[in-house]
C-alpha positions as semicolon CSV with decimal commas, in nm:
position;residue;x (nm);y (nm);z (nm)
1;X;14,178;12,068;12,980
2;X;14,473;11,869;12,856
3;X;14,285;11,534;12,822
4;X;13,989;11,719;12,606
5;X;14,302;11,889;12,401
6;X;14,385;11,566;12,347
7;X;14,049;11,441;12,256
8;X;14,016;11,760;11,967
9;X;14,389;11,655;11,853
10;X;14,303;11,292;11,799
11;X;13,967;11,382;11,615
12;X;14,147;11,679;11,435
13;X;14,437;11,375;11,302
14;X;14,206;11,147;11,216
15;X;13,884;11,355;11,052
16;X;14,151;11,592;10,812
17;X;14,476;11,607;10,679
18;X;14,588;11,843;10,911
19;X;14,887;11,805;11,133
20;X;14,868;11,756;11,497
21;X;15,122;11,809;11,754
22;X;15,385;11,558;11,859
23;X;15,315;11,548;12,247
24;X;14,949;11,407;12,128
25;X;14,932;11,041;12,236
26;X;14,691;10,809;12,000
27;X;14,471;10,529;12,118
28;X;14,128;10,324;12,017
29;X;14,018;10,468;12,354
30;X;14,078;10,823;12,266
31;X;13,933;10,820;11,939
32;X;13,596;10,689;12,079
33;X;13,596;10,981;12,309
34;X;13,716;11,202;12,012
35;X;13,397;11,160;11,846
36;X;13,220;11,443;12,058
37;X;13,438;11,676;11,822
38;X;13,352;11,587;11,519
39;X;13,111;11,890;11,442
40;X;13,391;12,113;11,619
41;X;13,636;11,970;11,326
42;X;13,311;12,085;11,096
43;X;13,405;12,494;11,181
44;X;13,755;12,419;11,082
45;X;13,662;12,270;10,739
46;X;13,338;12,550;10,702
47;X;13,613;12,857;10,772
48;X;13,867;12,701;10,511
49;X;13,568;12,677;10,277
50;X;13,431;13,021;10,335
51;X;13,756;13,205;10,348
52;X;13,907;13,004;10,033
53;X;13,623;13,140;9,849
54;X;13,621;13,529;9,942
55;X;13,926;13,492;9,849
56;X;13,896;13,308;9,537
57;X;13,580;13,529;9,429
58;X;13,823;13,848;9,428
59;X;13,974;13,748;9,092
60;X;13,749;13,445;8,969
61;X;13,398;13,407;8,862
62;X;13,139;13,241;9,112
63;X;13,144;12,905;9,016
64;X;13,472;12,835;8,964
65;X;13,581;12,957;9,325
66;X;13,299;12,727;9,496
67;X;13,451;12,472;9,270
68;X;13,788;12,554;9,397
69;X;13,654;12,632;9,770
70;X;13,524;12,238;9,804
71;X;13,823;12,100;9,626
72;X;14,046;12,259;9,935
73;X;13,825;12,106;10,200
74;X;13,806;11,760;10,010
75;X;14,190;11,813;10,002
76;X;14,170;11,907;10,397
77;X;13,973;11,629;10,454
78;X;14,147;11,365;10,257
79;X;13,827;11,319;10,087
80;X;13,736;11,095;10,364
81;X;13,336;11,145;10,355
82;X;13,328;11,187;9,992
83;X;13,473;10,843;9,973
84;X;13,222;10,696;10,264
85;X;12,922;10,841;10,044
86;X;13,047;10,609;9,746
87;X;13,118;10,330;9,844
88;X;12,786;10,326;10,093
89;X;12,625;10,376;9,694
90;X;12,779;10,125;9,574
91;X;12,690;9,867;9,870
92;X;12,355;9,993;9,976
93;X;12,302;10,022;9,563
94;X;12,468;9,662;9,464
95;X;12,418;9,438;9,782
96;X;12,095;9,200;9,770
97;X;12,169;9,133;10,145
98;X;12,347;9,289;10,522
99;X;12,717;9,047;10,448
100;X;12,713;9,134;10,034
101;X;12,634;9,508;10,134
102;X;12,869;9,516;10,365
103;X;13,152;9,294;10,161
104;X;13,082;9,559;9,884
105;X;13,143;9,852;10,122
106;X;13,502;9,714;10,196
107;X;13,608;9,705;9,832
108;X;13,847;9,968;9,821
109;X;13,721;9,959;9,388
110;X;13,427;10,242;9,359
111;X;13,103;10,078;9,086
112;X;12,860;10,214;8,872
113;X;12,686;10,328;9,206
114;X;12,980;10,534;9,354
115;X;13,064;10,667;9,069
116;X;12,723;10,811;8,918
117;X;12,637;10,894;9,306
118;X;12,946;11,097;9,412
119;X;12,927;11,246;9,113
120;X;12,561;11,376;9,135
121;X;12,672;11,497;9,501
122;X;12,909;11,676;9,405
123;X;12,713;11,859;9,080
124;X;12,426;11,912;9,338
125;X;12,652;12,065;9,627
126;X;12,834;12,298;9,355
127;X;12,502;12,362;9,179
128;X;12,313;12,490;9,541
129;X;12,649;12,706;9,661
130;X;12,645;12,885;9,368
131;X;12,320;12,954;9,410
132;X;12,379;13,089;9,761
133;X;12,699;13,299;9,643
134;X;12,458;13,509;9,473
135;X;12,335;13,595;9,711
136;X;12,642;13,792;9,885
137;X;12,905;13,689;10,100
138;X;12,783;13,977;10,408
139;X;12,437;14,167;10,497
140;X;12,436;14,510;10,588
141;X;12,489;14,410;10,939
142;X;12,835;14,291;10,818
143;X;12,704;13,917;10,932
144;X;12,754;13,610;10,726
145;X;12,497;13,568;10,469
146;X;12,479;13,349;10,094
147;X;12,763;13,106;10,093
148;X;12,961;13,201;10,350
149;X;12,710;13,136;10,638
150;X;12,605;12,801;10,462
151;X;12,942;12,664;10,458
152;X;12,989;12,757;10,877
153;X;12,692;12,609;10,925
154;X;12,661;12,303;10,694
155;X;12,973;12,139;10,757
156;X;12,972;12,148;11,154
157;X;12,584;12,060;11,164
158;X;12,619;11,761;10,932
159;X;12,897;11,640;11,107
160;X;12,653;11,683;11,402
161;X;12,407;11,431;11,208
162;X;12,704;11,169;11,128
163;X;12,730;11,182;11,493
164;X;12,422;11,133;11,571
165;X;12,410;10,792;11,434
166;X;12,701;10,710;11,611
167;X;12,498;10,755;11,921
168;X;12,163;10,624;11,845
169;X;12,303;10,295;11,611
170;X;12,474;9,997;11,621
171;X;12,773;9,915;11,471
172;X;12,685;9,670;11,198
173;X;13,026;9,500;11,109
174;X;13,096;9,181;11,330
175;X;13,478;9,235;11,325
176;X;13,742;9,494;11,439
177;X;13,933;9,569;11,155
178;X;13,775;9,839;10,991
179;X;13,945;10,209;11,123
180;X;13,622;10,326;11,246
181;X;13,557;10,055;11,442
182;X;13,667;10,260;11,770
183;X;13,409;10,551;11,737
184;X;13,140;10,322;11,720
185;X;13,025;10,396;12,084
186;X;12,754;10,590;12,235
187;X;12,892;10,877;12,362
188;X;12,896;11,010;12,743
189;X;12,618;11,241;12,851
190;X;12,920;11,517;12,843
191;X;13,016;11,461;12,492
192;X;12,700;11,428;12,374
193;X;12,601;11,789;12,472
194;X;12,979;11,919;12,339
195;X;12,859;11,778;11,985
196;X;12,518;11,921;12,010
197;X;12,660;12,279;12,081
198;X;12,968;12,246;11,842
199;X;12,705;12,114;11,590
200;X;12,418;12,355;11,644
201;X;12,617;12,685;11,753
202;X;12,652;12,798;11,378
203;X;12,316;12,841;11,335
204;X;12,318;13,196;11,539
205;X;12,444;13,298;11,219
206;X;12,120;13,269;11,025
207;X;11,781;13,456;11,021
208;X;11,545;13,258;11,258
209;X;11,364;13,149;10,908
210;X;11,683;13,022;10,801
211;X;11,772;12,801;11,098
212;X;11,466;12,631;11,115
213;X;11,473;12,552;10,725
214;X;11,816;12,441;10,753
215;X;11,812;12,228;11,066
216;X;11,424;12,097;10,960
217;X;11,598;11,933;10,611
218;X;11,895;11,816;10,780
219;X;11,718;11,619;11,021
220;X;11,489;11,490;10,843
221;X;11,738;11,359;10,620
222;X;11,926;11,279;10,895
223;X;11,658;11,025;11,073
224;X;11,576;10,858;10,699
225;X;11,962;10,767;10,716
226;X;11,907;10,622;11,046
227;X;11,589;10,418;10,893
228;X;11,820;10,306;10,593
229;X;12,107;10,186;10,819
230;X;11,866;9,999;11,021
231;X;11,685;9,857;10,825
232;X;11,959;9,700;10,600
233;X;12,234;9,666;10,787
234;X;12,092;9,704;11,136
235;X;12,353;9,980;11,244
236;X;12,604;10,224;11,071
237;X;12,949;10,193;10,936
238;X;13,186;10,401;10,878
239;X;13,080;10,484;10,542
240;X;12,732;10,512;10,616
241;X;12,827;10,764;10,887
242;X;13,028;10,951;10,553
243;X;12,778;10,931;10,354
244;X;12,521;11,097;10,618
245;X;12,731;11,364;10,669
246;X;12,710;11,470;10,304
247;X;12,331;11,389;10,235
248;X;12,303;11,643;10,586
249;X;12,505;11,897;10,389
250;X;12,353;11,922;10,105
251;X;12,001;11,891;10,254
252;X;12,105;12,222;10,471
253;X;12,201;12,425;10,200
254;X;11,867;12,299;10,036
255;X;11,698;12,437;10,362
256;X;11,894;12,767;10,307
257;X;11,783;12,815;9,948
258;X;11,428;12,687;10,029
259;X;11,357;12,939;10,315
260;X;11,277;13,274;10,127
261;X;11,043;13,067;9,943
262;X;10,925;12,937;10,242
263;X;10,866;13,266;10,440
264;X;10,680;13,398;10,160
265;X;10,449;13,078;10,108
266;X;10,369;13,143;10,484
267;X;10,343;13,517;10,451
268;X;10,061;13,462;10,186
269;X;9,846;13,262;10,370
């Protein structure tokens, strides 16, 4: 129990801003291993979310709490997928080849790509959860429903997806210094099934129609990620695994807002 507190720790210190405790020891090693709780690290970031707007949407309007709901998990995360999702723009966008893709990636400047790219993620991702805040934070039930369930669910299952790749890809850099070098392992047969429930747990909160919408868009999204990383860079990076896990978000809470639509195509015919 103390080496897999150890594990969550080390993925907890290096996936958010939050603080872990002292007694925690760090290594490459651990991090690899760490991996397997990167959806668990999701539920943390999803119950900030979700409780930062109920409690937002007490004395503001809609919008303006989901605005202020995702700035406190970009703040909790330290922005760190965000950033992975621009600058994979800007070298998947820019780069006419694997090394200039990849040389573009490690630019700490953000381009035209990353900037027009980030941007349109987040106007998409603020655009769909204020859609799904209108549609109430609780059923009659008293079980998540609207935003709420979208954010417990979307941020552990597209962490799920970033993982995922992690798995099933190489890594596509040649050297060692980049910080995510370390995850990029496959992981054990035993943290490979704690990611898969950490990842797809959430989804008890949804109506059957729901789940299925939600975890059909985010893997499908998820596998043409794994098509683009292969085919021009023959792996993942870091930021390709960042900017998975925010195509995987926004494609569930796509799901979620295509799925009464859905039913009721299906219900007609």
């Amino acid at each position: 129990m103390r080496r897999q507190a150890e594990l969550f720790f080390t993925a907890l210190g290096f996936f958010t801003r939050l603080p872990v405790p002292a007694w925690v020891p760090w290594s490459p090693e651990r991090l690899r291993h760490a991996v397997r709780y990167l959806a668990l690290i999701g539920w943390i970031v999803g119950l900030a979310g979700a409780a930062g707007y109920l409690a937002l949407s007490w004395l503001l309007p809609p919008a303006l709490a989901v605005v202020l709901s995702m700035a406190l998990t970009i703040r909790l995360t330290g922005a760190l997928h965000e950033d992975g999702f621009a600058d994979a723009c800007d070298g998947l966008g820019g780069g006419w080849d694997k090394a200039q893709a990849l040389a573009i990636m490690k630019d700490s400047h953000i381009g035209s790509y990353g900037a027009i790219g980030i941007v349109l993620m987040l106007l998409a991702k603020t655009a769909a959860l204020v859609e799904l805040a209108a549609v109430g934070s609780f059923d009659a039930q008293g079980m998540p429903a609207g935003i709420v369930a979208a954010l417990l669910v979307a941020h552990p299952l597209s962490r799920l997806a970033a993982t995922s790749l992690v798995h099933l890809l190489p890594y596509a850099r040649d050297d060692d210094s980049s910080k995510s070098r370390p995850l990029a392992q496959r992981l054990t047969p035993a943290g490979l099934a704690i990611a898969c429930l950490c990842g797809l747990l959430p989804l008890a909160l949804l109506t059957p129609a729901e789940a299925v919408a939600a975890l059909a868009a985010t893997a499908l999204v998820t596998a043409w990620c794994a098509r683009l990383c292969l085919r021009r860079l023959g792996g993942h990076t870091g930021d390709l695994l960042g900017a998975t896990q925010q195509l995987a978000e926004l494609a569930c809470y796509a799901g979620l807002l295509a799925a009464p639509r859905l039913t009721a195509l299906f219900a007609a015919t």
